[in-house]
C-alpha positions in Angstrom: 27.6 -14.5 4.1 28.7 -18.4 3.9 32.1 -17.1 4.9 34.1 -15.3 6.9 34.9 -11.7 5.8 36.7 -10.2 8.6 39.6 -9.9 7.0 38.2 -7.7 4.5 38.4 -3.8 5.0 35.1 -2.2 5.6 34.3 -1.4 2.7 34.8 -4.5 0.5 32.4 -6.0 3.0 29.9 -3.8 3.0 30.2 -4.7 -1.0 30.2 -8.3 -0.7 26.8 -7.4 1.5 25.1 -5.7 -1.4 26.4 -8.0 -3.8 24.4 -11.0 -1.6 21.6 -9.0 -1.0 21.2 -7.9 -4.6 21.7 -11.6 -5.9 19.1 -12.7 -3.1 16.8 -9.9 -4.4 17.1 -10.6 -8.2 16.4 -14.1 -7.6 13.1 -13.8 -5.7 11.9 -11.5 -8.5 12.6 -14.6 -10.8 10.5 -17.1 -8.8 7.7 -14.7 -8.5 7.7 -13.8 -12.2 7.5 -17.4 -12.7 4.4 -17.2 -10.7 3.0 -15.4 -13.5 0.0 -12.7 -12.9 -0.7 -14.0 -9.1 2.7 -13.7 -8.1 2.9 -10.3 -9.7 -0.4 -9.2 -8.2 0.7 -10.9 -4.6 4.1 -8.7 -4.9 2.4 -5.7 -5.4 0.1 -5.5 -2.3 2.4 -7.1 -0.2 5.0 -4.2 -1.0 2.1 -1.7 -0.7 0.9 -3.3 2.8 4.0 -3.4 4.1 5.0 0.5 3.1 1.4 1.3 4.5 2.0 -0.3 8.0 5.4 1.4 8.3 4.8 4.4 7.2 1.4 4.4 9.4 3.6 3.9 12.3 5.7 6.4 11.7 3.1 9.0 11.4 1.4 7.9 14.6 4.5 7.8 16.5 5.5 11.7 15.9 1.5 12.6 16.3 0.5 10.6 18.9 -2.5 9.7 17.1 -2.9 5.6 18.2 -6.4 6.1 18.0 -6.5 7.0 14.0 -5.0 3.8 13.0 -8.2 1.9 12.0 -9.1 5.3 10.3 -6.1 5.0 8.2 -6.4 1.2 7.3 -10.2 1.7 6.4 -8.8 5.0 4.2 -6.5 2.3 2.7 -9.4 -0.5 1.9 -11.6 2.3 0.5 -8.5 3.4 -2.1 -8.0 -0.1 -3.2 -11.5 -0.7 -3.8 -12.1 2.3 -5.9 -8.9 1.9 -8.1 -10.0 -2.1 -8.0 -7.6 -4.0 -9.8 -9.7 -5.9 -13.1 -7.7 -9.3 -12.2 -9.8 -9.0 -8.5 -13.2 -7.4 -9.5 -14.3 -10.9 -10.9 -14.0 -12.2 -7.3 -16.2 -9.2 -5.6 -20.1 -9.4 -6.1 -21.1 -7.6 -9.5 -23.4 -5.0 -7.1 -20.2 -3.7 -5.3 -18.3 -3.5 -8.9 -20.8 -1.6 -10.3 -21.8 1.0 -7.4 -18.0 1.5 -6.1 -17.9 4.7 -6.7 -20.9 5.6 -4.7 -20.0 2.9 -1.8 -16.6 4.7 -1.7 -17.7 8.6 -1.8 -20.1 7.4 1.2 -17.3 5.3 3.0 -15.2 8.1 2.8 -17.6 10.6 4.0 -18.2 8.3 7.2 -14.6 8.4 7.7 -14.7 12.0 7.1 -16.8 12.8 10.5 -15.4 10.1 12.3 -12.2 12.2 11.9 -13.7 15.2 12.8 -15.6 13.7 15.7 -12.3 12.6 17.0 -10.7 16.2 17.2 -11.7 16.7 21.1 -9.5 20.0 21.6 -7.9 22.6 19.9 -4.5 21.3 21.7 -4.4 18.3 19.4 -5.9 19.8 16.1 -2.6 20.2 14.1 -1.1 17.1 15.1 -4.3 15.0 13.8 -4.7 17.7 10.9 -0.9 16.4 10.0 -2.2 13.0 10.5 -5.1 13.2 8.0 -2.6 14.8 5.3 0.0 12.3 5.5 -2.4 9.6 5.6 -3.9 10.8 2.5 -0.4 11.4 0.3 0.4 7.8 1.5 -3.0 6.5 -0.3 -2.3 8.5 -3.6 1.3 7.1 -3.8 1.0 3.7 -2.8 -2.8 3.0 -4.0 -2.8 4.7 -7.1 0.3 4.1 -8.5 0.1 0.2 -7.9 -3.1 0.7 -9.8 -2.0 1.9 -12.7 1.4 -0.4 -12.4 -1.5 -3.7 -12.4 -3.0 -2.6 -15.3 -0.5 -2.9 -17.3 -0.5 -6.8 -17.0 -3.6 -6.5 -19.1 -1.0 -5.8 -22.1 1.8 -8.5 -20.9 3.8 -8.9 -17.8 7.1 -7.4 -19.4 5.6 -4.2 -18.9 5.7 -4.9 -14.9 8.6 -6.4 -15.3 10.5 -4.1 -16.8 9.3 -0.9 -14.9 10.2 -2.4 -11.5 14.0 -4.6 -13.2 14.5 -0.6 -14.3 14.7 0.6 -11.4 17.0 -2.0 -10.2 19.3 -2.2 -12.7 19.8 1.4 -11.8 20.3 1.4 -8.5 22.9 -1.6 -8.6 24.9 0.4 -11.8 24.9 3.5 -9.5 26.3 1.7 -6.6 28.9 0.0 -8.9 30.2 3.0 -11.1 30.2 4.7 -7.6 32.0 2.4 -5.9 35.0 1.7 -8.3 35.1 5.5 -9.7 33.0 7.8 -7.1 34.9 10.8 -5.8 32.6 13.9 -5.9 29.8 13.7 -3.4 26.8 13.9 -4.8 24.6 15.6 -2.2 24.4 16.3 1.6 21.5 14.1 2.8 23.1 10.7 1.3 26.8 11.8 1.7 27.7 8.1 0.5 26.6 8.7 -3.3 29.1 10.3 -5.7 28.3 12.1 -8.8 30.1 9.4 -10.8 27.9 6.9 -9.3 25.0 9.1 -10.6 26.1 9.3 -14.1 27.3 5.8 -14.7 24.0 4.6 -13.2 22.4 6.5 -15.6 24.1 6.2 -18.8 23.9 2.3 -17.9 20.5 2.5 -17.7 20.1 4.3 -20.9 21.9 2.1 -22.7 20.7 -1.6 -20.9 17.1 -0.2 -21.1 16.6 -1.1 -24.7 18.3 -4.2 -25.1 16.3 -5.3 -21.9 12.9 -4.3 -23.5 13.5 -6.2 -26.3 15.1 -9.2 -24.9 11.8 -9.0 -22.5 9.4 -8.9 -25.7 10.5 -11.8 -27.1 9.4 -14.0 -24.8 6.0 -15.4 -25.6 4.6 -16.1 -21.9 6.2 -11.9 -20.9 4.7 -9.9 -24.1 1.3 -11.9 -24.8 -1.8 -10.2 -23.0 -3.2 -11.1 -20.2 -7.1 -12.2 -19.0 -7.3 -13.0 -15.1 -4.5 -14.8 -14.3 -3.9 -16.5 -17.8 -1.8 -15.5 -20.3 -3.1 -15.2 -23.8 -1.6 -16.9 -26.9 -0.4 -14.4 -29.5 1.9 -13.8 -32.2 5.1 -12.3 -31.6 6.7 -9.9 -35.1 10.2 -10.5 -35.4 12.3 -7.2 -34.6 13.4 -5.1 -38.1 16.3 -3.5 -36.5 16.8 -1.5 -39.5 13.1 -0.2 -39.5 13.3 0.2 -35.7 10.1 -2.2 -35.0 
């Protein structure tokens, strides 16, 4: 902060915090969008990188399994290239577009034995077995899932957009309603979140969501469809709130 806050209690601190860090947050997420489709696209895998390598580390600290950590960034390449965003497959060499799925059955059968090969005793077969299988849930989750959340762009950014603000706007109107009105704890494993927080945040959401979604669509340069990293002139229909379209 640009101030001093000692003389705050604890917990109007700790709120002052969030407040920063959600303003700094929101804001970054503005200049990117302004980016348009690169800064979307750059966003994504930088998120998805990130999560990989700390995850990865994780996993490699409780298995003590340094030597699978090339296998698992290779798994990660493989993924990407079979769920290969459109925006990028006009930068990779029409062969490799074309044969993917072959290149990345065989790439991942290679990486199969060199697994296997790896496994030198019994003593160390579940901890690399639990290696391989977390390894593999981190792909589907972070690979997939940023696949399909790409594609979307092909349709306008405000459907990126508003998927990921969603999930914001929830998370900030949970903190709030539990901050000002929580007193029933919500669970054991996150004994700081209240059942109030978890209803406000939700009914918030519910009822922002909308009015989000349409502010969203009527922005030319957020609803338009996209081709690379252009955005397409279109049309936009004026709202019939009475017809509900």
């Amino acid at each position: 902060l640009l101030c001093d806050i000692s003389w705050l209690s604890p917990r109007w601190q700790s709120w002052l915090v969030r407040m920063q860090s959600g303003f700094i947050l929101i804001s970054s997420f503005y200049l990117i969008v302004q980016m348009g489709v690169l800064g979307l696209l750059l966003l994504t895998y930088t998120v998805q990188i990130s999560s990989f390598h700390e995850a990865t580390e994780t996993a490699i600290s409780i298995t003590k399994s340094s030597d699978l950590r090339q296998w698992s960034w290779q798994l990660l390449f493989l993924a990407n290239l079979y769920w290969l965003d459109p925006v990028l497959e006009q930068f990779v060499p029409p062969e490799i577009v074309r044969w993917k799925e072959v290149v990345c059955y065989g790439g991942y059968l290679v990486l199969l034995v060199w697994f296997l090969r790896g496994i030198s005793d019994v003593d160390n077969c579940l901890t690399r077995y639990g290696h391989f299988a977390w390894t593999h849930i981190l792909i589907i989750f972070l690979t997939f899932q940023a696949s399909l959340l790409l594609r979307t762009l092909q349709h306008g950014m405000m459907w990126y957009i508003f998927s990921v603000s969603i999930i914001t706007i929830n998370d900030i109107a949970a903190y709030m309603c539990g901050f000002f009105f929580g007193r029933t704890p919500l669970i054991v494993l996150s004994p700081k979140k209240t059942l109030e927080g978890y209803l406000g945040g939700g009914v918030f959401t519910v009822a922002i969501g909308p009015v989000f979604g349409l502010l969203l669509s009527r922005y030319e340069h957020l609803a338009c469809p996209t081709t690379g990293f252009t955005v397409l002139s279109c049309t936009l229909e004026p709202f019939n709130l009475a017809r509900g379209q």
